[in-house]
C-alpha positions as CSV (number, residue, x, y, z in Angstrom):
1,X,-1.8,-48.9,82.5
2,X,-4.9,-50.1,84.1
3,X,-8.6,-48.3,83.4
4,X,-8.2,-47.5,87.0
5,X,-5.0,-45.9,86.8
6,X,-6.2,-43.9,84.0
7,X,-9.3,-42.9,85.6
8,X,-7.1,-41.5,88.8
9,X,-5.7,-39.7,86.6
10,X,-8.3,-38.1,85.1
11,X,-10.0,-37.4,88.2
12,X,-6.9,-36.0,89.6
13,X,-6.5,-33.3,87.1
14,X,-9.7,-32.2,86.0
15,X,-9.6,-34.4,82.4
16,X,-12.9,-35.2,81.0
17,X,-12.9,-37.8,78.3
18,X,-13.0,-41.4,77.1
19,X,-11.7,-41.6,73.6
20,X,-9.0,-43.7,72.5
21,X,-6.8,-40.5,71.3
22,X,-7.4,-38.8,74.9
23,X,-6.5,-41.8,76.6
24,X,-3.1,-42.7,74.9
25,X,-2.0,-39.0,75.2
26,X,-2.1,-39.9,78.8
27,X,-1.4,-43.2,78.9
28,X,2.3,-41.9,77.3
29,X,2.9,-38.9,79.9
30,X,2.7,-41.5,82.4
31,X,5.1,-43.9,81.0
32,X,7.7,-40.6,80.0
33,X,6.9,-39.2,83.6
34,X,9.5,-41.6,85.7
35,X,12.2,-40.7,83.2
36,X,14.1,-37.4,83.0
37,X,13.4,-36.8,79.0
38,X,12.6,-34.1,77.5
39,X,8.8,-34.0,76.4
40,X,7.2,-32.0,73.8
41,X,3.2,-31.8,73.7
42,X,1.7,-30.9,70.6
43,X,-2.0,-29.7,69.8
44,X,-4.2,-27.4,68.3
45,X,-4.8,-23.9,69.9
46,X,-7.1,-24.5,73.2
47,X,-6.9,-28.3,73.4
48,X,-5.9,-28.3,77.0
49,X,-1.8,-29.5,76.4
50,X,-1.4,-27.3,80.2
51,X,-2.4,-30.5,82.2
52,X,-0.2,-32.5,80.5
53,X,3.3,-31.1,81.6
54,X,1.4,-31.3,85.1
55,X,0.7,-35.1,85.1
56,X,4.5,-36.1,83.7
57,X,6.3,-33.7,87.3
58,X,3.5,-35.1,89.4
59,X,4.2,-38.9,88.5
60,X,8.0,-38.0,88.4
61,X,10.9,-38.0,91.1
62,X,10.8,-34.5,91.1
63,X,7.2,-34.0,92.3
64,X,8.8,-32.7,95.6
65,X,10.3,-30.0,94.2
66,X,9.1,-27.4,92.6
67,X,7.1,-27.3,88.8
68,X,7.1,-23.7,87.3
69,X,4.9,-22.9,83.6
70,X,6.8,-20.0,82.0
71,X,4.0,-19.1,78.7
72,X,7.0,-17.8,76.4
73,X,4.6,-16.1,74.0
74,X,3.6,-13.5,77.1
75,X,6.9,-12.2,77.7
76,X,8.4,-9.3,75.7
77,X,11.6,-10.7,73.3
78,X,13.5,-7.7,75.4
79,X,13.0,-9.7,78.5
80,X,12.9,-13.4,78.1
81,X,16.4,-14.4,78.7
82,X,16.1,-12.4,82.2
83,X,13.4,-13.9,83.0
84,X,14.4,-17.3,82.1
85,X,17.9,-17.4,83.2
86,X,18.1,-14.6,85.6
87,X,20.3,-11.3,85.8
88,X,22.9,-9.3,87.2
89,X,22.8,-6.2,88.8
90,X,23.5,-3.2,86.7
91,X,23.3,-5.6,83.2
92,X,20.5,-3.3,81.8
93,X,18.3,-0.4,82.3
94,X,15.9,-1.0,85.3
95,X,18.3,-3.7,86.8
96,X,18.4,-2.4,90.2
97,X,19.4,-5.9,91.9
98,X,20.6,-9.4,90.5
99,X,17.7,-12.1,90.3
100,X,17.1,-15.9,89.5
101,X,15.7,-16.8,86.5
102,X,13.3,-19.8,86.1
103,X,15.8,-22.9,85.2
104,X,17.4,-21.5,88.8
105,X,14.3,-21.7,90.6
106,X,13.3,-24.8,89.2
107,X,16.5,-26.6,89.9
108,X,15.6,-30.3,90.8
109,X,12.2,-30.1,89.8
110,X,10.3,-29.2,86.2
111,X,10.1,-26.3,83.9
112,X,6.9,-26.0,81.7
113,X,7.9,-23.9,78.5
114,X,4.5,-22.9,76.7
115,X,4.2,-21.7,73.5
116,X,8.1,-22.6,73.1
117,X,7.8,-21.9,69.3
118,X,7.5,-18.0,70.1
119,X,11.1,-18.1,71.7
120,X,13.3,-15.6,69.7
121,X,16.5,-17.4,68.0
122,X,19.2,-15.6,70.4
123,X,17.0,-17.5,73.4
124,X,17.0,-20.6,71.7
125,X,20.5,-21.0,71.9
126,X,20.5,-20.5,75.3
127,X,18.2,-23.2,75.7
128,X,19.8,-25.2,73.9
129,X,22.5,-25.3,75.9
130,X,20.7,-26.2,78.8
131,X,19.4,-29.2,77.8
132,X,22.4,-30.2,76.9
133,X,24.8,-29.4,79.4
134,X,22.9,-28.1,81.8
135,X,24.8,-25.1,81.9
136,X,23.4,-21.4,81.4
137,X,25.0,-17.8,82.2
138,X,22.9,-14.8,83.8
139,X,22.5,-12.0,81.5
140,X,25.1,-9.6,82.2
141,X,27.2,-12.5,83.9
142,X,30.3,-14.3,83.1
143,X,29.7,-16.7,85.3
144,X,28.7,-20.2,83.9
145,X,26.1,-21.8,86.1
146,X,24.6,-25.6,86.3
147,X,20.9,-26.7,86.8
148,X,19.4,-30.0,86.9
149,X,16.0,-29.3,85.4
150,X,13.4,-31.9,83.5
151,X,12.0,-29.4,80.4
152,X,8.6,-29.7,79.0
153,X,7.6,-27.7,76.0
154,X,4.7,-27.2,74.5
155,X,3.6,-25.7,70.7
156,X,0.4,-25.1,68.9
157,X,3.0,-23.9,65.9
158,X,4.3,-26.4,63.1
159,X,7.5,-26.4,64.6
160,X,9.2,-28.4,61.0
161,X,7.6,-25.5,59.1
162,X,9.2,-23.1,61.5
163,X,12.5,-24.5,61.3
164,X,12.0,-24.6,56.9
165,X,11.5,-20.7,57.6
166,X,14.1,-20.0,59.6
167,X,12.5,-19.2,62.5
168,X,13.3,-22.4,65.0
169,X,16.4,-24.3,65.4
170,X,16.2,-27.5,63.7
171,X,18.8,-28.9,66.8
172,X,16.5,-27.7,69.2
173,X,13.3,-29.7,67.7
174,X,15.0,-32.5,68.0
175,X,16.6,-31.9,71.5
176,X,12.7,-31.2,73.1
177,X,10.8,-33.4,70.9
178,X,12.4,-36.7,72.3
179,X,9.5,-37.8,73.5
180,X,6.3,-36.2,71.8
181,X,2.7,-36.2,73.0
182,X,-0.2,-35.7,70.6
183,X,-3.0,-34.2,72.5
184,X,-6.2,-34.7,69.8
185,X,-8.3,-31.5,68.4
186,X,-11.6,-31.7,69.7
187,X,-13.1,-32.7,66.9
188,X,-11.6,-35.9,67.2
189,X,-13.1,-36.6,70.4
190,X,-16.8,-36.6,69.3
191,X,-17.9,-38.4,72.4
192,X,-16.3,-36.0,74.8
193,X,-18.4,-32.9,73.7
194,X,-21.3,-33.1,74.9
195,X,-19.6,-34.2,78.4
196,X,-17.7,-31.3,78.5
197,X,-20.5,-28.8,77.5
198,X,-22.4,-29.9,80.4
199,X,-20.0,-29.5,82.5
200,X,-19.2,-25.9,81.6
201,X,-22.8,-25.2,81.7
202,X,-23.4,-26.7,84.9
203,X,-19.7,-24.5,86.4
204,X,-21.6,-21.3,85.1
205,X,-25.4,-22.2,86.0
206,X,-23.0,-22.4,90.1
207,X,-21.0,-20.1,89.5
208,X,-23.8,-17.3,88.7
209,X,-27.1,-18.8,91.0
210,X,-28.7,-19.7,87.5
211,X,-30.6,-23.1,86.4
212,X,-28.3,-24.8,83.9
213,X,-29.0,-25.0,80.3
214,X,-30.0,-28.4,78.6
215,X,-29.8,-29.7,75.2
216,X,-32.6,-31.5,73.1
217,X,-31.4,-34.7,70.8
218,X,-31.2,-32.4,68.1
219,X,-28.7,-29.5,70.0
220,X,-26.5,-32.6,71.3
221,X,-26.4,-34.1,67.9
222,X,-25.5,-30.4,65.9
223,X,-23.0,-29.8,68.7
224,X,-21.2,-32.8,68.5
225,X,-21.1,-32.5,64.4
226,X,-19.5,-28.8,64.7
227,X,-16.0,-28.3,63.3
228,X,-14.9,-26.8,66.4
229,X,-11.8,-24.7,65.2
230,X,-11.2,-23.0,68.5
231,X,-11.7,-26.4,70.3
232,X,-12.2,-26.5,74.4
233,X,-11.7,-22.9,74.5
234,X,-14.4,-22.3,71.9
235,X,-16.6,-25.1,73.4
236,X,-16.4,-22.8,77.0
237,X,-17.3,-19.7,75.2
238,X,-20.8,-21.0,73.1
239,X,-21.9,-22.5,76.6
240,X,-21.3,-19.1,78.6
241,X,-23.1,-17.1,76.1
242,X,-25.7,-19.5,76.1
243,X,-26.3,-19.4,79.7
244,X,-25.9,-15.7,79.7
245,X,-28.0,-15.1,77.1
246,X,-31.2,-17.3,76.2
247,X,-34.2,-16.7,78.9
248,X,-35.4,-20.4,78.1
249,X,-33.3,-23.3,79.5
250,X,-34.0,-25.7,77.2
251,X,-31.8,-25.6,73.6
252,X,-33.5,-26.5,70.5
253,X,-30.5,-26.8,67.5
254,X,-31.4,-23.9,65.8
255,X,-31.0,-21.6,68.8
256,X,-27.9,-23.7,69.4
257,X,-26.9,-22.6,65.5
258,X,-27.1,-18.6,66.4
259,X,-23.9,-19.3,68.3
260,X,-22.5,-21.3,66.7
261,X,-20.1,-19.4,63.4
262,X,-20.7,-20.6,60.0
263,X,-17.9,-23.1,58.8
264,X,-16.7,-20.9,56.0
265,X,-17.4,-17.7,57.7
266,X,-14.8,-19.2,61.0
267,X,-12.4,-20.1,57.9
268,X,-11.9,-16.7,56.5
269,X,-12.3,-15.3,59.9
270,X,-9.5,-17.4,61.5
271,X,-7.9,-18.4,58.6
272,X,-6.3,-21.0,60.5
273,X,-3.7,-18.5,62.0
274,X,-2.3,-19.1,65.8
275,X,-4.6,-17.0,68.2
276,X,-6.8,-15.8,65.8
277,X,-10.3,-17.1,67.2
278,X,-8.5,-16.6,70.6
279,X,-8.8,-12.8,69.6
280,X,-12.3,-12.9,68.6
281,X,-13.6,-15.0,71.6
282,X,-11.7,-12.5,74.2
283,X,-14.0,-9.8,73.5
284,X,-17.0,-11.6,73.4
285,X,-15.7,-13.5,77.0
286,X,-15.3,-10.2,78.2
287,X,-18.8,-8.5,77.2
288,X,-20.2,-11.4,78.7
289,X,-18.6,-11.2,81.9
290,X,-19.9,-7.7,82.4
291,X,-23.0,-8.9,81.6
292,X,-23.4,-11.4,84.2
293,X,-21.9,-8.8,86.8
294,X,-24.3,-6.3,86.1
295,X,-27.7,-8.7,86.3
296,X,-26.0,-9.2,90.0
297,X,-25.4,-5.9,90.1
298,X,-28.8,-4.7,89.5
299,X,-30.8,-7.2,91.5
300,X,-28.8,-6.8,94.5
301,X,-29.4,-2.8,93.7
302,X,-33.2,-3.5,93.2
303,X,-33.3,-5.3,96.6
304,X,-31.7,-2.8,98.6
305,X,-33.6,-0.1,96.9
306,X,-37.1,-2.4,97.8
307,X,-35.7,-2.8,101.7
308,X,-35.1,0.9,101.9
309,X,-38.6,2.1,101.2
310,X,-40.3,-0.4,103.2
311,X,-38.2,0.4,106.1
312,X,-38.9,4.6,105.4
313,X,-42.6,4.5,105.2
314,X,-43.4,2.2,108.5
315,X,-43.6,-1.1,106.4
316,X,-45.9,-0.3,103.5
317,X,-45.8,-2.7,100.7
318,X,-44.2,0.2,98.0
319,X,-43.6,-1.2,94.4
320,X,-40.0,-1.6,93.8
321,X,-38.2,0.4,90.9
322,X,-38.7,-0.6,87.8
323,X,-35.7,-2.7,85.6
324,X,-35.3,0.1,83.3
325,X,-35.5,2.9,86.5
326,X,-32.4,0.9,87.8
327,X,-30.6,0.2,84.5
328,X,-30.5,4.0,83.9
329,X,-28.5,4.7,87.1
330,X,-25.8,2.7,85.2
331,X,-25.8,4.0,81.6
332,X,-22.5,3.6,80.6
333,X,-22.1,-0.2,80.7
334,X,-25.5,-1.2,80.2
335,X,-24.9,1.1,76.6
336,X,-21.8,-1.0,75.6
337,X,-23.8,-4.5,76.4
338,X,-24.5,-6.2,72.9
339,X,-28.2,-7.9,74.0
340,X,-30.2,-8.0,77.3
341,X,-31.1,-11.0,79.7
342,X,-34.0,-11.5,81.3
343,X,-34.1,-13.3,84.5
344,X,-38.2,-13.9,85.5
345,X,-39.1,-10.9,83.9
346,X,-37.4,-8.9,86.3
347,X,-33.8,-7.3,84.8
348,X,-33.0,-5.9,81.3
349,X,-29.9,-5.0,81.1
350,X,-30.3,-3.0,77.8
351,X,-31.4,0.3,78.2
352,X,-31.7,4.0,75.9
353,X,-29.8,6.6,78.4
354,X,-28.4,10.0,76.8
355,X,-24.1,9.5,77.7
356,X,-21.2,9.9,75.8
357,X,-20.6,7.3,73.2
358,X,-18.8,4.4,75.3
359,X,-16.4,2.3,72.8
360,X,-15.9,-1.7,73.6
361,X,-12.3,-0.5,74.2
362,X,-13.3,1.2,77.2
363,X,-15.5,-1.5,78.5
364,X,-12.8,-3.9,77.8
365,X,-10.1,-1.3,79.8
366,X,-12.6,-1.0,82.3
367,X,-13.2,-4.8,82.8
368,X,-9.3,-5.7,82.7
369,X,-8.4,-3.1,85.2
370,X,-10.9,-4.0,87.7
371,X,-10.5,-8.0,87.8
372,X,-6.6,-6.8,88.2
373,X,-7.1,-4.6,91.0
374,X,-9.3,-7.4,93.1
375,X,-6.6,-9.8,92.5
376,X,-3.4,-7.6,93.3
377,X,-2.4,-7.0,89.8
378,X,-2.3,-10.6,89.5
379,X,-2.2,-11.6,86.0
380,X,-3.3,-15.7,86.4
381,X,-6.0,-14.8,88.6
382,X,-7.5,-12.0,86.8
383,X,-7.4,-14.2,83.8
384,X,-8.9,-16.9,85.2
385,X,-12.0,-14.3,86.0
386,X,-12.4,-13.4,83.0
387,X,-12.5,-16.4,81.1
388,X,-9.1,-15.8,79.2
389,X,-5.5,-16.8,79.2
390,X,-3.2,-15.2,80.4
391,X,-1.2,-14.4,77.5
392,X,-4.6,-13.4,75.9
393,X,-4.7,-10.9,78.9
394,X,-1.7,-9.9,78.1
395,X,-1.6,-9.0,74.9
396,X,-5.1,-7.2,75.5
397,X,-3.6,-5.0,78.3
398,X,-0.5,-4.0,75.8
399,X,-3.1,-3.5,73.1
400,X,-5.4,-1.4,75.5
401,X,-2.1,0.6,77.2
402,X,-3.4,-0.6,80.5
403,X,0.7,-1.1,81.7
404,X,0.8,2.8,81.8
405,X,-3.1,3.3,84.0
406,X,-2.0,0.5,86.4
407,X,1.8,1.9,87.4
C-alpha cells in the first residue's frame, strides 16, 4: 500500500495520525476489505475502532449496498435477538406487527457489531449460526431464513478472559476473530497527540465563535507524556474544558496539569474497568455543554436587552445590564454550573440567586431531554451534541428514567 493510498485513506475518513501502529491497522483493513472474512477490531475503550469497520465495507464489493453499526452493549438483553434478527407478529408483548432484523436489512452488504462482547450467550448462538451458514430464524418464527452478510465485530473486552469465565463462546472467538485488527492505545501514538488536540481545539474554538487555545513547549511536552487511560475520548474532553474554561488562550503545563487526573488517582478511579472513565467524563461533557450554551445564551440575551432600550428611549446610549443582572434571570442552571467563564470581561456565568437546590441529575435530565427533542428523539444525533456515545446516552437516559418523560 502506497503512502498515497494510505493518505486517501486517512483523509477520507477523518484519521489523524502517522505512527507505524496507526498505519498498519489500516494498512490490514484494506488488504481484509476485498475479501468476505470475518474481521474483529480490537482496542482500548475510545481508541476510535468505529472507522475501521467503515474503511473494510467501503473498499469491499459490497460498498453498494448497505453498511449498518448495531452498538450491542446499548440494547436491552430482552431485545437484542429482535432487533438483530427480526420478529413475528404476536411473538411477544408489544409485537404489534412482524419486522426485519439487522442481518435482513443488511443482506449483501455489511453488519458492524460493536461492543460484541456484551452479547448475552443465548444471542451468541444465534450468531453463531450465521456466520456459519448463513442461516437465522425470526424470533417467534419457524421459518429458517438465509443472508449473505460480511460481519465485523468490535471489543474493548478481553474476549480469551471472557471465554475462561464463561461468559463468550470460545467457537464464536474464533469464528469473528479470523482476521484481527489491533487499533493502538493512544499512548502508543505519542506523535499523534498533539495533532489531535489541536484539532479538537480548533473544532470547538468554530464550533462556539471562540479563539483557539494554544500550547507552550512545555503543555505539548506534559501532554504528550500523559498516560491517557480514556485515550481519544479523554484527549476530546481536557481540550473542551480547556476551551470552555481558561480566560487566557495560551497554556502553560501547569494549567494544562489542573485537567489533567493524577495517574494513581485515574487508577483507583477507573480501576481499569470497561466504561468507567466513560462514566466520569459524561457528566463533566455534559456540564460543559451547558456551559457553552448559556455564555450564548446570555450574550445574545444581553444584546437584545441593549437594542431594546436604545430603541425605547429615542436612541440614548443606556448602559446595558449588567453580567450578574442577566445571570440572575436564569438561576437554576447557572446554580448547577461547576466554575464561570469570562469572555472580555463581559459574562459570568456563576451567580448567588435564592432557588431550590438544583441536583446535577436534573441538569443532566434537563440537557438530555432537550438535545433529544431538537433532534426528533434521535439518539445518534443528540449524542453527537453532546459530546457522548450513544450507548453512553443510553445508559444515562435509563439511569435518569428519561424513557418514561419522553413517551
Amino acid at each position: 500500500m502506497t503512502s498515497n493510498e494510505l493518505l486517501g485513506v486517512k483523509q477520507r475518513f477523518g484519521i489523524i495520525g502517522n505512527t507505524e501502529s496507526l498505519n498498519n491497522a489500516i494498512e490490514v483493513a484494506m488488504r481484509v476489505a476485498p475479501t468476505d472474512l470475518s474481521v474483529l477490531v480490537t482496542g482500548e475503550s475510545g481508541v476510535g475502532k468505529e472507522f475501521f469497520p467503515q474503511i473494510i465495507h467501503a473498499y469491499s464489493s459490497r460498498k453498494h449496498k448497505k453498511y449498518i453499526a448495531v452498538n450491542c452493549g446499548a440494547i436491552p438483553e430482552g431485545t437484542i435477538d429482535s432487533e438483530l434478527f427480526g420478529h413475528e407478529k404476536g411473538s411477544f408483548t408489544g409485537a404489534i406487527e412482524s419486522r426485519k432484523g439487522y442481518f435482513e436489512e443488511a443482506d449483501g452488504g455489511t453488519i458492524f457489531l460493536d461492543e460484541v462482547g456484551e452479547l448475552p450467550i443465548s444471542t451468541q448462538v444465534r450468531l453463531l449460526r450465521v456466520l456459519q451458514t448463513g442461516e437465522y430464524m425470526r424470533v417467534g418464527s419457524a421459518k429458517v431464513q438465509k443472508t449473505n452478510v460480511r460481519v465485523v465485530a468490535a471489543t474493548n473486552n478481553d474476549l480469551l478472559k471472557s471465554i475462561s469465565e464463561g461468559r463468550f463462546r470460545e467457537d464464536l472467538y474464533y469464528r469473528l476473530n479470523t482476521v484481527p485488527v489491533v487499533v493502538p492505545p493512544l499512548r502508543e501514538r505519542k506523535g499523534d497527540i498533539y495533532l489531535l488536540f489541536r484539532k479538537f481545539a480548533s473544532d470547538v474554538a468554530t464550533l462556539y465563535n471562540m479563539p483557539a487555545i494554544v500550547l507552550d513547549e512545555g503543555a505539548r511536552i506534559a501532554l504528550e507524556n500523559y498516560h491517557w487511560r480514556g485515550n481519544i475520548r479523554q484527549l476530546k474532553n481536557v481540550a473542551e474544558q480547556i476551551s470552555a474554561i481558561e480566560q487566557s488562550r495560551n497554556i502553560t503545563a501547569d494549567i494544562l496539569r489542573r485537567y489533567l487526573p493524577d495517574e494513581e488517582f485515574s487508577v483507583r478511579q477507573v480501576g481499569g474497568s470497561r466504561g468507567g472513565y466513560e462514566e466520569m467524563a459524561t457528566e463533566r461533557e455534559l456540564l460543559y455543554k451547558i456551559l457553552f450554551d448559556m455564555r450564548n445564551d446570555i450574550n445574545d440575551l444581553k444584546r437584545m436587552m441593549t437594542e431594546a432600550l436604545r430603541g425605547g428611549n429615542g436612541g440614548m446610549n443606556i448602559t446595558p445590564p449588567t453580567s450578574h443582572e442577566v445571570a440572575g434571570l436564569l438561576p437554576e442552571v447557572s446554580s448547577a454550573l461547576p466554575h464561570h467563564y469570562d469572555e472580555d470581561d463581559t459574562v459570568e456565568v456563576v451567580c448567588d440567586v435564592p432557588t431550590r437546590e438544583v441536583t446535577k441529575s436534573d441538569v443532566q435530565r434537563e440537557q438530555i431531554i432537550s438535545a433529544l427533542q431538537r433532534h426528533n428523539y434521535r439518539r445518534k444525533d443528540a449524542a453527537r451534541e453532546l459530546f457522548i456515545s450513544e450507548r453512553t446516552l443510553y445508559r444515562r437516559m435509563k439511569a435518569l428514567g428519561i424513557d418514561d418523560d419522553i413517551k
